[in-house]
N, C-alpha and C positions, 0 to 999 in steps of 0.2 A: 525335578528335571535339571541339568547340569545348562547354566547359561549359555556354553558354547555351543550347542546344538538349537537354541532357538532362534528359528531362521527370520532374518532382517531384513524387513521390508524395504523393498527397492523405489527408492524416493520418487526417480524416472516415472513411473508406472503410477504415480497419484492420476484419479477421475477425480478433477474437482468437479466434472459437468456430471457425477452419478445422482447425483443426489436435488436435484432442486432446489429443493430447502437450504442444502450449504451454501449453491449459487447464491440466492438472494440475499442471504445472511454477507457471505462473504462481501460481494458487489456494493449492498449497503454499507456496510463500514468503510470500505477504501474511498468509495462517497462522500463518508463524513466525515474522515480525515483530509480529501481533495479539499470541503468546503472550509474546515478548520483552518488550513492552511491558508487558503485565500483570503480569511478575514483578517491573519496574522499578516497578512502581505499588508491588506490596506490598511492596517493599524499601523505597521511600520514606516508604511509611505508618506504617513503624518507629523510622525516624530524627527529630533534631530539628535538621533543617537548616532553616536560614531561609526559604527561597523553595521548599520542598519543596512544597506548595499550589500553586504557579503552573505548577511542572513537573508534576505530578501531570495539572491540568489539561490542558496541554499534550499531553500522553500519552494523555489520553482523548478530545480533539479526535482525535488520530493515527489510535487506535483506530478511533472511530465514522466516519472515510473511510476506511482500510480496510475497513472493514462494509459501506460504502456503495457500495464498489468491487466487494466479491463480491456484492453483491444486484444493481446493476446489468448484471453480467454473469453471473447465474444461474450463478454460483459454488457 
């Protein structure tokens, strides 16, 4: 079959809710990267690293679109 006729799935159109099992799969990791992240927060908030502020931040941007992802998708 010649690649230019196999037709390309329209990103739009993902069910991540078809499946269940994806749900939970998915839901639990973004999870345990929220939780990751927060223990790198409070490990940070101990040190006196220079640019520990910037990452701090940086990590709570990460955070709150993870957040944003489970709410969007009634996670």
């Amino acid at each position: 079959m010649n690649r230019s006729n196999i037709p390309i799935p329209d990103a739009s159109r993902v069910e991540l809710g078809q499946y269940d099992s994806v749900r939970t799969h998915v839901r639990q990791q973004v999870c345990d990267e929220v939780r990751k992240l927060e223990r790198r927060i409070d490990t940070l908030k101990l040190t006196q690293a220079p640019h520990a502020e910037i990452i701090i931040s940086a990590y709570e941007r990460m955070i709150e679109r993870k957040r944003g992802f489970l709410q969007n998708w009634d996670m």
